[in-house]
N, C-alpha and C positions, 0 to 999 in steps of 0.2 A: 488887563492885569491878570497873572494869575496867583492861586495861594500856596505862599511859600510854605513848603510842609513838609516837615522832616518824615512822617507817614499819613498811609489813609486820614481823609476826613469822612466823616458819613453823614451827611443833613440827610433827617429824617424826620416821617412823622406817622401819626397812628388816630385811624379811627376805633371808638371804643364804643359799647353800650352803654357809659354812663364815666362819670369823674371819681369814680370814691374808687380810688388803685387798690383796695383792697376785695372787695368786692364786683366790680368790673373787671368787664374783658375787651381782650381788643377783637376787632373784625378784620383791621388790615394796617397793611404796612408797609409803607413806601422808604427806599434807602435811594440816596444818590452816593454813591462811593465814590468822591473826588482823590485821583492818586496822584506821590508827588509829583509826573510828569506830566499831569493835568488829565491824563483821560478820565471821563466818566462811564462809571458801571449802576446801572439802572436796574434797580428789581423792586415789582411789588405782586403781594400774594394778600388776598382776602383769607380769612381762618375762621374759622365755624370754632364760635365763642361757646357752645354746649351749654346756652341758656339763652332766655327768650332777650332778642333786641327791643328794648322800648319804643314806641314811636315817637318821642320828643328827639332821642338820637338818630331813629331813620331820618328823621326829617331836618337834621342838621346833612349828615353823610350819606344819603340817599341807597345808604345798604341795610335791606332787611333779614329776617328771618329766612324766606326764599333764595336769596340771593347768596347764602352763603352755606346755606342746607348739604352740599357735595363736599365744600372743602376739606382740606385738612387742618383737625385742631392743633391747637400750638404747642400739644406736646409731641406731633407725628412731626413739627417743623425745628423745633428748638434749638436741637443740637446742628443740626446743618447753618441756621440762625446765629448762630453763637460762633460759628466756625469763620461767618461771612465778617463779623462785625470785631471778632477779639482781635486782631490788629491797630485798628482803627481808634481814633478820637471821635466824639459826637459833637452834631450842630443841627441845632433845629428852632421852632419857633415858640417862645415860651415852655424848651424842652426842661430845663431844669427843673422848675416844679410839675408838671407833667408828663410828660412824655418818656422822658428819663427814668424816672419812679415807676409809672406802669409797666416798662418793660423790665425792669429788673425783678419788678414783682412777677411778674408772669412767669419768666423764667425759673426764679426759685421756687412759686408754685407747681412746676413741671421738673425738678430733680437736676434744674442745674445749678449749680452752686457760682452764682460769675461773683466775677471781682471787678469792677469798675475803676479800685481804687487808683491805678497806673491811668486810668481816659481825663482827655482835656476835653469839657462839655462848654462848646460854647453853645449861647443865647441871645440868639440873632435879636427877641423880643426887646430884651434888657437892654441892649446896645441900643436899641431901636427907642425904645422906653427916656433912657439919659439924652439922648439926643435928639429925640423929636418929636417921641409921646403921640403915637398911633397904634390903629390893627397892622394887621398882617396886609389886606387889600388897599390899605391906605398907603402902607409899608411900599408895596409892590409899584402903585400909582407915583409916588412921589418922587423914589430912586429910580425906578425902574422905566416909568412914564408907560407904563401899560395896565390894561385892566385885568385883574384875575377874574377871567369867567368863569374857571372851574372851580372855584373854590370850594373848600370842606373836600373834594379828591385828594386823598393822600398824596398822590403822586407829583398833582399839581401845586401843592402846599408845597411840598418839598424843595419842587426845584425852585419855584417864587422864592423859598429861602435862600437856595443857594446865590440865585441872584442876586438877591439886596442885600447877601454880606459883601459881592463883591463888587458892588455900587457903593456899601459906604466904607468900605476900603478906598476906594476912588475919591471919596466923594468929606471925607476925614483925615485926611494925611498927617497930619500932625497930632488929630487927637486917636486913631487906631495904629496898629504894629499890624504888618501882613505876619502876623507868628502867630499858631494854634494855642499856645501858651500863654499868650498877649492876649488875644480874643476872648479865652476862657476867663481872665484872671478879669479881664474890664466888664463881662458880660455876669460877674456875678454879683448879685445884692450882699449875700453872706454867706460866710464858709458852713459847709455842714458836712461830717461827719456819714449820716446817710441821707438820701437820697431826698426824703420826706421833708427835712428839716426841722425835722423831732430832737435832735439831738446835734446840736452846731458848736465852731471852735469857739472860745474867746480870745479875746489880744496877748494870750500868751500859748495860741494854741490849744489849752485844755477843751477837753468834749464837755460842754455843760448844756443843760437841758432846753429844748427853746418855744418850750410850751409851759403850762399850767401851777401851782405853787411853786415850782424850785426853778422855774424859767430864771436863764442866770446862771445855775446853782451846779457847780460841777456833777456828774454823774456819778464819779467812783464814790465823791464824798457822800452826796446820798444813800446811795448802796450800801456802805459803810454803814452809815443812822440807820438808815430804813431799808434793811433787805425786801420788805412785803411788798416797798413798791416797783423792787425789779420782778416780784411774782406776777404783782399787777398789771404790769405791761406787758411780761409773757403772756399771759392770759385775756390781756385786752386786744380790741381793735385795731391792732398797729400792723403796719407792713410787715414782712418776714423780714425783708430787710435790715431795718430798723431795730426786729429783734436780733437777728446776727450778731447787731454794730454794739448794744447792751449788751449781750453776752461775753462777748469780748472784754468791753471794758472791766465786766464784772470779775472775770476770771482774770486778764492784767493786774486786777486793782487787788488782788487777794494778796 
């Protein structure tokens, strides 16, 4: 079988120093570019993160300090990066709350301004999640009947993903759409607005908040109450992203 696709698909995936996309960097990055007459285009480049790798993450991704010491950082790659992927919809494993997020952050902390908002992000994990509640190697083992021996390689995550989406395309006929649109739409828990999930739609669409006192609680209408706590999230720990998608609404909402 192959995926019906009005354009590029890109399963991807990224090793990082650590999980907090605000403070982590990536080390590497594997894309498989599925196009719509099925060829695949393969590239993956290690990036010298400009701060020390922990060892609990070496020891997931087997890349250290050393190993990445020559590269180039992600800001000598970004725009060439950006060039490879803005055509493209994304597909990866558990990329909606990870992977998705860290790259976009990375980018906007390197002076690119992307817009995701046009990409269809499927999650191969979530699909996987609704219908059979496994890892990624188990993922692999059960559709695919192989074992991942490389696992945590970026490259090898990648394409194991690309696989067992089109195993359970195969393998779900009735309950999947071979449509990037269809995929996106099933493979999501909830709508959000940015990337993080700090801010998601409700049942009629509106951006309202999806975290801490006003979780629920529209955004502009808070803005409105309480301007100090769109100060407060400028000023706090949140993705740049995320501040974008505030600022927006704030200035819509005026």
């Amino acid at each position: 079988m192959n995926l019906n696709l009005k354009r590029p698909l890109i399963f991807f995936d990224l090793e990082t120093t650590g999980i907090d996309i605000s403070k982590d960097r990536i080390v590497e990055i594997s894309m498989v570019k599925v196009m719509p007459d099925g060829e695949r285009i393969v590239k993956t480049r290690r990036i010298n993160p400009g701060m020390h790798i922990p060892a609990e993450a070496t020891a997931i991704h087997g890349i250290s300090d050393e190993d990445v010491k020559d590269e180039p950082t992600f800001t000598q790659i970004a725009r060439s990066l950006y060039q490879f992927i803005e055509d493209a919809d994304l597909a990866g494993f558990n990329s909606n709350r990870f992977d998705v997020p860290m790259l976009v952050e990375e980018f906007m902390r390197n002076g690119v301004d992307v817009d995701f908002s046009d990409k269809k992000c499927v999650d191969v994990q979530n699909i996987f999640h609704k219908l059979e509640q496994r890892t990624l190697e188990a993922a692999y083992k059960f559709y695919c009947d192989k074992d991942l021996s490389d696992a945590h390689s970026a490259e090898a995550d990648a394409s194991a993903t690309h696989e067992v989406l089109m195993s359970q395309l195969d393998r779900y006929p009735d309950q999947l759409t071979n449509d990037v649109e269809a995929l996106a739409e099933f493979s999501t828990h909830y709508k959000s607005a940015d990337f993080a999930g700090r801010i998601q739609y409700n049942e009629k669409g509106v951006e309202v908040f999806g975290f801490g006192k006003y979780k629920g609680v529209p955004v502009a209408e808070v803005f409105r109450k309480e301007p100090s706590y769109y100060t407060w999230m400028m000023n706090g720990d949140f993705p740049l992203y995320t501040k974008k998608i505030i600022t927006k609404i704030r200035v819509d909402g005026k």
